[in-house]
C-alpha positions, -999 to 999 in steps of 0.1 A, spaced: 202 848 -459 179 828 -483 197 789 -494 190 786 -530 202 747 -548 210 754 -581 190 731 -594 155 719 -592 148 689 -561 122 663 -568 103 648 -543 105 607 -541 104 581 -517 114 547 -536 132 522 -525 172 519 -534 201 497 -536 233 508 -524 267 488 -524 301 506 -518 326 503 -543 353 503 -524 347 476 -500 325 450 -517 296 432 -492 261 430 -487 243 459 -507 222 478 -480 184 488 -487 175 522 -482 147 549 -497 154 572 -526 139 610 -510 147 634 -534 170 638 -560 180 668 -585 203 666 -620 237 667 -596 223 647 -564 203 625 -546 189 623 -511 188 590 -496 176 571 -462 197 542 -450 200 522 -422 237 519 -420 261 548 -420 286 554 -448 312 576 -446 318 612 -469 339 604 -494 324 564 -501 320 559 -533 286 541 -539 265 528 -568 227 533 -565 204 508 -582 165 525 -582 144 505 -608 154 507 -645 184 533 -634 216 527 -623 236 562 -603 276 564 -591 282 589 -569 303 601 -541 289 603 -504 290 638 -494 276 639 -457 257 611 -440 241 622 -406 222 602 -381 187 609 -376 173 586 -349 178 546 -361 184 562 -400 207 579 -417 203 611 -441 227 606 -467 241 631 -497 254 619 -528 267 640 -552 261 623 -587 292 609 -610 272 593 -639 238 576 -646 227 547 -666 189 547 -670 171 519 -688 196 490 -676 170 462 -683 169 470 -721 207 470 -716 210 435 -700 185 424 -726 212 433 -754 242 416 -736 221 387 -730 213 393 -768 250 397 -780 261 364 -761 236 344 -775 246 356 -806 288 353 -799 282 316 -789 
């Protein structure tokens, strides 16, 4: 039997932020593979466990998302997050807060 994704997987290798929601710390770096409208693909070097719930920071965009498998592959780990919501174009947003505060004060 053929696996068909329901939606369309683009190819990327950029780096990420990730910090867990749930228990604040150091953000880990990791590498953005792939990603589709309903999920990403990500390498990291620490494991997080299915059900985390994570925000991803990759350039101008911010993801939330819930980890959805995370298996070890040598010193990495393979991780699947099923998307929540995206922000994209969070520097033109922090440019109006920063804006708006001015302004407030």
């Amino acid at each position: 039997m053929e696996y068909r994704r329901r939606e369309i997987r683009f190819e990327a290798d950029q780096p990420v932020t990730v910090s867990n929601l749930e228990h604040r710390g150091v953000p880990l770096q990791g590498r953005l593979e792939n990603f589709s409208a309903n999920g990403i693909r990500l390498i990291l070097y620490r494991k997080l466990d299915p059900g985390t719930m994570v925000k991803v920071e990759w350039g101008n965009t911010m993801l939330l998302g819930e980890i959805i498998y995370c298996n070890a592959e040598g010193s990495e780990f393979t991780v699947g997050l099923e998307l929540e919501d995206a922000l994209y174009g969070t520097d033109s947003l922090v440019a109006l807060a920063e804006t708006w505060a001015e302004t407030a004060r």
